[in-house]
C-alpha positions in Angstrom: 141.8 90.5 75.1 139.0 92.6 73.9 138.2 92.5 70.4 138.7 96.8 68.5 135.8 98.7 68.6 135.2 98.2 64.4 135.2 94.7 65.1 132.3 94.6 66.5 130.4 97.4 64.8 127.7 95.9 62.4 125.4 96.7 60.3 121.3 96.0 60.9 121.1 93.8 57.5 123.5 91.4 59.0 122.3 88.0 58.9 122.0 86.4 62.3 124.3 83.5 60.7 126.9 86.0 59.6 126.7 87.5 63.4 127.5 84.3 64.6 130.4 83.9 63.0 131.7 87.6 64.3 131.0 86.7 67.9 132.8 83.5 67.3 136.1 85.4 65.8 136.3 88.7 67.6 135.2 87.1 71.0 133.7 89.5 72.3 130.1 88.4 73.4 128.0 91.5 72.2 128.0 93.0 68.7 126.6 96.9 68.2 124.3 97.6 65.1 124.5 101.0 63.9 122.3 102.5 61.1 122.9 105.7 60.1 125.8 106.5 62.4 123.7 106.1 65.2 123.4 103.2 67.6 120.3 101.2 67.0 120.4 98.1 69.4 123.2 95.9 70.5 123.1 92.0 70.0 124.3 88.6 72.5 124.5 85.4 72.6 121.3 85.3 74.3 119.2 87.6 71.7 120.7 84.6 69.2 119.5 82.2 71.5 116.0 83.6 72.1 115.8 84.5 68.7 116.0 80.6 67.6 114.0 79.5 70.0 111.4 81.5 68.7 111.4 79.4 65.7 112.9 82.4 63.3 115.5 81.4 61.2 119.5 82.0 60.6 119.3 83.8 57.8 117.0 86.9 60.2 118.5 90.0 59.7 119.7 90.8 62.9 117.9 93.8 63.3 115.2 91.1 63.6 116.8 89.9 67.3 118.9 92.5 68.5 118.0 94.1 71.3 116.5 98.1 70.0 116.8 99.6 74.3 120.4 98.8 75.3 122.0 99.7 78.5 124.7 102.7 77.2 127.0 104.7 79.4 126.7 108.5 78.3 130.4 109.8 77.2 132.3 111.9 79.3 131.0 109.9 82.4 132.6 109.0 85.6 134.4 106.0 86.3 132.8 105.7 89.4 129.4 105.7 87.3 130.6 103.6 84.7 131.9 101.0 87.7 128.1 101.9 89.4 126.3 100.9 86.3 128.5 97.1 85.1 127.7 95.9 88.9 123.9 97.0 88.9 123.5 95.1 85.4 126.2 92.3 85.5 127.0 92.9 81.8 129.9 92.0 80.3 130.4 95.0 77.9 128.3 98.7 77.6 128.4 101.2 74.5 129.5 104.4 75.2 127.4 107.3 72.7 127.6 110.9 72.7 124.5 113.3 72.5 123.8 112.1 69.2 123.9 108.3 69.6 127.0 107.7 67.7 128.9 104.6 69.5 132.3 106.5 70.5 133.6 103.4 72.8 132.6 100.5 74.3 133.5 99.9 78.6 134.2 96.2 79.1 134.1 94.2 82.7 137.4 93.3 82.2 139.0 96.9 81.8 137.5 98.5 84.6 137.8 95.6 87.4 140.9 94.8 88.4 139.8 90.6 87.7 138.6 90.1 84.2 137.2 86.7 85.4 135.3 88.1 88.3 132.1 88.9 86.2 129.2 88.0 89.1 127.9 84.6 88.0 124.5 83.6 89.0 124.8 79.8 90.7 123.4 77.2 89.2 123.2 74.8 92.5 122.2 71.4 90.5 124.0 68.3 90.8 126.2 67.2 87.8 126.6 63.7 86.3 129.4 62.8 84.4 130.1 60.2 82.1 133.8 59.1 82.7 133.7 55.6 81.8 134.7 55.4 78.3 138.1 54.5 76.3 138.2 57.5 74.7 139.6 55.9 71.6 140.1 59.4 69.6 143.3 60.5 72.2 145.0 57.3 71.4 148.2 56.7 71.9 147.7 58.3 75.1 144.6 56.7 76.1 146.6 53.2 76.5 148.4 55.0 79.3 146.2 57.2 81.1 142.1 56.9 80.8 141.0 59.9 79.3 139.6 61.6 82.5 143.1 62.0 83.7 144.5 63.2 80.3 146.3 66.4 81.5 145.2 70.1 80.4 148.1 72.4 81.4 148.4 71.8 85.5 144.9 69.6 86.0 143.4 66.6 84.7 140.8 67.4 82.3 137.9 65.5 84.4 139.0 67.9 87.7 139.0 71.4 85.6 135.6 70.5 84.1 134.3 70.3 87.8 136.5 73.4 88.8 134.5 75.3 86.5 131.3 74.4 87.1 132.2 74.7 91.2 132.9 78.3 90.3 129.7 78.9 88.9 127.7 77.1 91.6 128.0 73.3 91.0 128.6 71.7 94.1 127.8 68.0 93.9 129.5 65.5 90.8 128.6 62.2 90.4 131.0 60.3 87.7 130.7 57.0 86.2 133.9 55.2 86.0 134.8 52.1 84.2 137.6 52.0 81.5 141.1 52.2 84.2 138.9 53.5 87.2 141.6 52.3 89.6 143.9 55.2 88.5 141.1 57.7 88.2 139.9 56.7 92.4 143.5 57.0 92.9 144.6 60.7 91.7 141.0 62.4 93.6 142.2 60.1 96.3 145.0 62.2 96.9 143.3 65.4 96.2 141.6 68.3 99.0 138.6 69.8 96.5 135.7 72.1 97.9 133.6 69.9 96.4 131.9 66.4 96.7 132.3 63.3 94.1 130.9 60.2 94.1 132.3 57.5 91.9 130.0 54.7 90.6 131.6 51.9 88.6 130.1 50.2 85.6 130.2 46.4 85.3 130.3 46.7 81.2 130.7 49.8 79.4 126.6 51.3 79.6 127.2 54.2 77.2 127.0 57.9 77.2 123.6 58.0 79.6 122.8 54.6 80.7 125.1 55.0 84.3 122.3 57.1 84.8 120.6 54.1 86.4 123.5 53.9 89.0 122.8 57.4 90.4 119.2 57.1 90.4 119.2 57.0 94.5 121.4 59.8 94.1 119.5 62.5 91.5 116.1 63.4 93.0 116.3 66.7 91.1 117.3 68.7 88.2 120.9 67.6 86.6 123.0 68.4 84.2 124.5 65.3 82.2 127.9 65.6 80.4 130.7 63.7 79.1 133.9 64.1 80.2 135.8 65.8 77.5 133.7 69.1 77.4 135.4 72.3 78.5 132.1 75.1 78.3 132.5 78.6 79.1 128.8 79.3 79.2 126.1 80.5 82.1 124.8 77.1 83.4 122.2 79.3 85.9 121.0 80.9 82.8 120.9 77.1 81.0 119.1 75.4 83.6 116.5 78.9 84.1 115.9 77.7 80.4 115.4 74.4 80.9 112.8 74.8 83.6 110.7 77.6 82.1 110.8 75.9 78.8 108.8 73.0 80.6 111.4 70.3 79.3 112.6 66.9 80.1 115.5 67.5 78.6 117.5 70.0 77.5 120.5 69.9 74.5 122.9 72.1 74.7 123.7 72.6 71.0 126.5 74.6 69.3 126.8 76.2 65.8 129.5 74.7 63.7 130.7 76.6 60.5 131.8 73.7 58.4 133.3 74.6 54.6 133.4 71.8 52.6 137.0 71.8 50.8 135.2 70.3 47.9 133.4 71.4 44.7 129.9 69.9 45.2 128.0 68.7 42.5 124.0 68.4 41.9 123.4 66.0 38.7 120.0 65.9 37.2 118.1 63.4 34.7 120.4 61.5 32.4 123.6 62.3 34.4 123.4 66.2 33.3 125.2 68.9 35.8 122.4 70.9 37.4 124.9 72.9 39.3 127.9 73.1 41.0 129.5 74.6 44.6 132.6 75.7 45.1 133.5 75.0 48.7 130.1 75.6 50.1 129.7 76.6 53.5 127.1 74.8 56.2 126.0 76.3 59.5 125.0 73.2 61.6 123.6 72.7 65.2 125.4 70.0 66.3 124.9 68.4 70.0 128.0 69.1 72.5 127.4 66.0 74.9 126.0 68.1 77.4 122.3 68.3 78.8 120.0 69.3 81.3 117.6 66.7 82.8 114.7 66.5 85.5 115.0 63.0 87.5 111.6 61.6 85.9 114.1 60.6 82.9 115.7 57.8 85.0 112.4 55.7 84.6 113.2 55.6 80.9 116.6 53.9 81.3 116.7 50.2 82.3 119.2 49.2 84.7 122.1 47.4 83.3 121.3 48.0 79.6 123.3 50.1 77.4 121.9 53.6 76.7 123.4 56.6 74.5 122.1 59.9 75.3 120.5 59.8 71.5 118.2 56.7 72.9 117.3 58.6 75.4 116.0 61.4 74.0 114.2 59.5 71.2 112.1 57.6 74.2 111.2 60.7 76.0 110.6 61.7 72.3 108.0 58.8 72.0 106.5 59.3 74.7 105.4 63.0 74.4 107.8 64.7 76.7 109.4 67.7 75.6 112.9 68.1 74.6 114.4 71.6 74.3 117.3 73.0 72.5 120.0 75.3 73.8 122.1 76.9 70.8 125.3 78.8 71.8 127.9 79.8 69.8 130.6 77.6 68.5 133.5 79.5 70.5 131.7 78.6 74.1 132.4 75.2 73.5 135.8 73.2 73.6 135.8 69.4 72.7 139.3 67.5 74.1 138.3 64.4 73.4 140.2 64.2 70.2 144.1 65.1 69.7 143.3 68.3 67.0 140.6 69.4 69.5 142.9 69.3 72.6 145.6 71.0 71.1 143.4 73.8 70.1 141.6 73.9 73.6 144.9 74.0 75.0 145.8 77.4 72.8 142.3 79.1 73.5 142.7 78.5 77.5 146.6 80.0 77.1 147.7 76.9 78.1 151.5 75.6 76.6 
């Protein structure tokens, strides 16, 4: 559902932190800034994302990132027209103004094409690694039953609608690392017909989140994306791995923003034991690391074969050596985490699944 038109209707001295947090609740992927009653620029997730990569900071105004020549539809224009211009720019939502550049409506994908999902995707065509080997002790109980690739999200494991998603959007090719109860895991893709190709590799001894990587080195001679197996992403993985490749790294983090709120009075004390200050429930905007990455093959010769390696040893080494590491933020609503039970249960109501 699309968010109301005053929803996402902001003001230019928005923080870029603040406009974060409206994408996140509303949904809706673009946010219009108007200043004086007329439309001034529109703002996405990807002005965010170029804007931190720029090395600004959070607390921009957004007038600072948004974009000041957006793409508008005129009112009182055709359907037709309106259909003409979301297929020639592949955007997900368009202002409507009048002749004085007040926003009167906003045209989203969704409402005009008959299937909200059909937006055209650009395909990524990399091969994807997944790290499927693991106990996944935070979904005990279930966990002693059924390893956590299989754990079921609505009609599909979670392991097969991770690589559904990605098939849609151009991912051809998985290659999974299996350890913890890989006879059942072998067993249900077994049985399954899927457009796609997997190759299973087993681990002798659990190698952690990136060592397997050594298993697959015969079989990654190109860019990759890395991932564990309990992230559902609703993000453009052409668009990451573009990134990746222009921004000259070895790897690529894909980071989101977290909005934490400490439920806690926090306290600064000063010489002697004296309060300097105290916070009420402050509130922390955080990158934090989803488990998923983009990699070129020259980062196999940093893992040695057999040895446990986490992805954060990883990226220290090619850290050490000079290579360069990259950062892709997105916002926190693009990103769903099932590898614990409070985190499934959510992903489960945000994907309309009972």
């Amino acid at each position: 559902m699309n968010p109301e038109l005053s929803q996402i209707i902001v003001s230019p001295d928005l923080m870029i932190v603040d406009a974060l947090r409206v994408l996140d609740e509303t949904g809706g992927k673009i946010l219009f800034i108007v200043d004086g009653g007329v439309l001034a620029g529109v703002l996405t997730d990807g002005d965010i994302r170029r804007h931190i990569l720029a090395g600004r900071t959070l607390t921009d105004a957004i007038s600072i990132a948004m974009n000041r020549s957006p793409l508008v539809i005129a009112a009182g224009c055709t359907e037709e027209r309106v259909r003409e211009q979301l297929l020639t720019h592949r955007v997900h939502c368009m202002p409507v103004v009048d002749g004085s550049g007040a926003v009167v409506d906003a045209v989203w994908w969704g409402e005009v094409f008959a299937d909200p999902a059909g937006q055209p995707r650009t395909p990524a065509n990399v091969p994807v690694a997944i790290m499927a080997g693991g106990m996944g002790t935070r979904l005990d109980p279930f966990t002693r039953i059924l390893p956590k690739p299989l754990i079921p999200v609505g009609d599909n494991p979670v392991l097969r609608l991770i690589m559904d998603r990605m098939y849609d959007q151009g991912c051809a090719r998985f290659l999974v690392s299996l350890n913890f109860k890989a006879s059942l895991i072998r067993a249900y893709f077994s049985d399954e017909v899927l457009p796609y190709g997997i190759e299973f590799f087993d681990e002798d001894q659990p190698l952690g989140t990136a060592g397997s990587l050594s298993l697959m080195s015969d079989s990654l001679g190109e860019t990759f994306i890395l991932t564990n197996c309990d992230n559902i992403m609703d993000i453009e993985f052409a668009d990451l791995v573009k990134q990746h490749r222009e921004s000259g790294n070895l790897i690529t983090v894909v980071a989101s923003m977290k909005h934490v709120v400490l439920p806690y009075g926090i306290i600064d004390v000063g010489p002697g034991g004296a309060l300097e200050a105290l916070h009420e429930k402050p509130r922390y905007d955080l990158l934090a690391s989803t488990g998923m990455y983009v990699m070129e093959p020259d980062v196999l010769d940093l893992i040695v074969s057999g040895e446990r390696t986490d992805a954060t040893d990883l990226i220290a080494r090619a850290m050490e050596a000079g290579s360069r590491v990259g950062v892709y933020p997105i916002p926190e609503r693009l990103w769903l985490d099932v590898g614990q039970l409070e985190e499934l249960q959510f992903a489960l109501d945000r994907l309309g699944i009972r």
